[in-house]
C-alpha positions in Angstrom: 0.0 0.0 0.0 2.8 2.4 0.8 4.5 1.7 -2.8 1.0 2.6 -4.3 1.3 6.2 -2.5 4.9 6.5 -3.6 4.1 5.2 -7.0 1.4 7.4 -7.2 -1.0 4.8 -8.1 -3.2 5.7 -4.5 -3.5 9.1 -3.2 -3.2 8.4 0.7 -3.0 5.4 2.7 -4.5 4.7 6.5 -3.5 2.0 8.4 -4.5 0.6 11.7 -1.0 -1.7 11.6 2.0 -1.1 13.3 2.8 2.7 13.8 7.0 1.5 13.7 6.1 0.2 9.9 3.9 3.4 8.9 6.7 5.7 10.4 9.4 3.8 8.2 7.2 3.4 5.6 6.0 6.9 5.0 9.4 8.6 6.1 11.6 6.5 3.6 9.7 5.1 1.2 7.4 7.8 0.6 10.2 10.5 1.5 9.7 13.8 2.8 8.8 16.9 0.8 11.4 19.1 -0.3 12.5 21.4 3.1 10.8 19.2 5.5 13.1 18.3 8.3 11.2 15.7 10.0 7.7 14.4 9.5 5.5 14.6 12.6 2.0 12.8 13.3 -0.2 15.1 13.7 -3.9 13.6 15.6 -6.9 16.1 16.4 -7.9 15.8 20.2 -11.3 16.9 21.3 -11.5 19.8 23.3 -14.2 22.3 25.3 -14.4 24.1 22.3 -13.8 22.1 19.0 -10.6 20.2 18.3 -7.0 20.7 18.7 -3.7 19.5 16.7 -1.4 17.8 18.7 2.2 17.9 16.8 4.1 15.9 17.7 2.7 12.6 19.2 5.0 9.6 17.9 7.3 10.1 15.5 10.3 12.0 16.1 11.7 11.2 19.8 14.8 13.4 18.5 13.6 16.5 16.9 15.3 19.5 17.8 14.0 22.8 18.2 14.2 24.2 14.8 11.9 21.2 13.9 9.9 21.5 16.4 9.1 25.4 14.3 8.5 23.8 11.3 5.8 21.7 13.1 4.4 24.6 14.5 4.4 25.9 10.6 3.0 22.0 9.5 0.2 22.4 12.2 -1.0 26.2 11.4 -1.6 25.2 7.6 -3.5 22.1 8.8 -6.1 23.2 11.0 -6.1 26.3 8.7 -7.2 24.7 5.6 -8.3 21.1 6.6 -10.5 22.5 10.1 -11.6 25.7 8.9 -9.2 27.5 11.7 -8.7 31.0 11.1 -5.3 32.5 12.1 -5.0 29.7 14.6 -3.2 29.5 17.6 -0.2 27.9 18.5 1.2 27.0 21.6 4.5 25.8 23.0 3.8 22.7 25.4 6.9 21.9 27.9 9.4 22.4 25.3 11.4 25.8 26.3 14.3 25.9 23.5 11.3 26.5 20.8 10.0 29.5 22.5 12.3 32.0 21.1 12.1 30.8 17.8 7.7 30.4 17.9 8.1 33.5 19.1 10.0 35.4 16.6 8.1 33.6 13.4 6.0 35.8 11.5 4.0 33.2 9.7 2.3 31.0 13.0 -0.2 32.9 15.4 2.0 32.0 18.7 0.6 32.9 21.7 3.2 30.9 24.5 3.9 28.4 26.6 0.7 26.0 27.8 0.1 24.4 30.5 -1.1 20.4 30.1 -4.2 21.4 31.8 -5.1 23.8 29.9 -5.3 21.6 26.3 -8.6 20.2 27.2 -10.2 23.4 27.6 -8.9 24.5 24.2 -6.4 27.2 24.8 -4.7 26.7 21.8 -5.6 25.4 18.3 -1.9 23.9 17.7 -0.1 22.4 20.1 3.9 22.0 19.6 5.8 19.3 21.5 8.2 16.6 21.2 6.8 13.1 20.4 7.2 11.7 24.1 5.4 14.1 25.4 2.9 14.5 23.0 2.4 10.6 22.8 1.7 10.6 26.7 -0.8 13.5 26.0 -2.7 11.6 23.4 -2.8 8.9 25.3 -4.2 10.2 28.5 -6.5 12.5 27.1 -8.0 8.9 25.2 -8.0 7.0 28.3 -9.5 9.5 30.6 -11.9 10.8 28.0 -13.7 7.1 27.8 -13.3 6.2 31.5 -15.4 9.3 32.2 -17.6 8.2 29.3 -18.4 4.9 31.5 -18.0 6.0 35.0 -21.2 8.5 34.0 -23.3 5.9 32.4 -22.5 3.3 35.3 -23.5 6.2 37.3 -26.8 7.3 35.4 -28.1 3.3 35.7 -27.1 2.8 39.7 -30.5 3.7 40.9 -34.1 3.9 40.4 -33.8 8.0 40.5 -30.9 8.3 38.6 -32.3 6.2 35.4 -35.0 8.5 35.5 -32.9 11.9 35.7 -30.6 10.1 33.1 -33.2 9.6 30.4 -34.5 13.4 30.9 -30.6 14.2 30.6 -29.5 12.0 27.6 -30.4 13.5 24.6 -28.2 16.4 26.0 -25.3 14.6 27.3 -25.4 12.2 24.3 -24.3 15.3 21.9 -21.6 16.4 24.8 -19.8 12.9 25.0 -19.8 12.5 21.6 -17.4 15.4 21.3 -14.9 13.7 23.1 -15.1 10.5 21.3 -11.5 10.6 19.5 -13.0 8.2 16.8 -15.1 11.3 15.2 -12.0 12.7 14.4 -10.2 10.5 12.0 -7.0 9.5 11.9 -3.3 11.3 12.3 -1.6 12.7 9.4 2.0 12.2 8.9 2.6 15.9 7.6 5.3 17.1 5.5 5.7 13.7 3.0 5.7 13.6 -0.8 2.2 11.3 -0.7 -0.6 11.1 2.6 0.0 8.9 5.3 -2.8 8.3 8.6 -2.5 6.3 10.9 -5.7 5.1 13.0 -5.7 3.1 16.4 -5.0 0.0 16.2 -8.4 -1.1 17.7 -10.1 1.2 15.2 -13.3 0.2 14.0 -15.5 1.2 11.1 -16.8 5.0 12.2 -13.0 6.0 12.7 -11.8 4.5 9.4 -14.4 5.8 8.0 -13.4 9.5 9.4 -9.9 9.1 8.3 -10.5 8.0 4.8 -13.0 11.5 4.2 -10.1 13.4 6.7 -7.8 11.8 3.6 -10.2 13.4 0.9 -10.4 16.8 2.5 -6.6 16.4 2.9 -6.2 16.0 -0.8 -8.4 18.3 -2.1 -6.4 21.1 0.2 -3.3 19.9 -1.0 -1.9 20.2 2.4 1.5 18.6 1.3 2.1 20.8 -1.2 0.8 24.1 0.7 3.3 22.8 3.8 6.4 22.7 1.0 5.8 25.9 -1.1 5.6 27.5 2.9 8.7 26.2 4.0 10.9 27.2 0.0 9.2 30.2 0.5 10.1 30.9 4.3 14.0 29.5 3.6 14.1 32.3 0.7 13.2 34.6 3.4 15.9 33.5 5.6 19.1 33.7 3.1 17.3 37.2 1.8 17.1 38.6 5.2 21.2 36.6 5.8 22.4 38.3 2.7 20.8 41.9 3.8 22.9 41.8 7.1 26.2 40.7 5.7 
């Protein structure tokens, strides 16, 4: 499946396999666009107020700060373009080296350091951070999200009383929940490669393969890869302009 991408035979490919195989797989088979440092997955995590992108949660263990700003760059066209984001903000989670330079980019709408408690209550649209932090992120934010998810249903059927309040309540609280449900979000996008790469959860079933392979559509028709590599030529031409005018 990954040769069809690279072939260009398939447009995109999601895969609920192992992430080790769709990082190697996308990162050197596919290959990286032209300027992209490092290829970062990039999942959408519910939040109080909509969804935000958390970049990096898996695949770069070693990225430095400098490509820790291109994710920040990666992320802003994203939830731009795919989301429907305007000027959307980014935020620098536990990772201090990268303030200076979020800070002095003029292209990404950075507004600071965040707090982990803060992500769920949608702060921030973008969230930057190295993949072992980001991966322990995603995961608790999943694992908490559907234990609350059962500990209030196992509450709502305890008693007599509650069963009643419940079914007054559940119209309501069904619509709530079901914005933290991390399967109505798709899949994450391996940003930043030459073809589209999403990978789902492993125990993924049929409503969250079905989000990515739409999430793969819109991805497409935005031409997200290509918008992520004419940004970064065009921001590196900045850079050796702006070099040349000092010396």
């Amino acid at each position: 499946a990954i040769k069809s991408v690279k072939s260009g035979e398939c447009d995109a490919i999601v895969s609920a396999g192992s992430s080790g195989a769709i990082l190697v797989g996308g990162q050197v088979l596919i290959g990286k666009g032209k300027g992209v440092k490092r290829a970062p997955l990039a999942p959408l995590t519910p939040t109080a107020k909509g969804v935000s992108l958390l970049i990096d949660c898996g695949a770069n263990v070693d990225a430095r700060p400098e490509h820790l700003l291109q994710f920040a760059q990666m992320g802003s066209i994203y939830m731009e373009d795919v989301v429907g984001v305007k000027n959307p903000r980014v935020a620098n989670a536990l990772v201090k080296e990268t303030y200076p330079l979020l800070k002095a980019c003029k292209n990404i709408n950075f507004i600071g350091s965040i707090e982990a408690r803060d992500i769920p209550k949608g702060e921030a649209d973008v969230i930057v951070t190295e993949a072992f932090v980001g991966n322990v992120i995603l995961k608790l934010e999943e694992g908490l999200a559907s234990t609350l998810i059962h500990v209030i249903k196992e509450g709502m059927m305890s008693t007599t009383r509650s069963k009643i309040g419940g079914l007054l309540v559940k119209p309501a609280l069904k619509d709530t929940l079901k914005t933290f449900d991390a399967t109505e979000y798709g899949g994450a996008p391996l940003l930043g490669l030459k073809g589209l790469v999403v990978k789902i959860h492993g125990s993924a079933k049929a409503k969250e393969t079905k989000t990515a392979i739409f999430q793969c559509v819109t991805f497409k028709e935005q031409r997200i890869n290509e918008k992520i590599v004419a940004h970064l030529a065009e921001e590196m031409a900045q850079a050796k302009e702006e070099k040349a005018g000092e010396q």
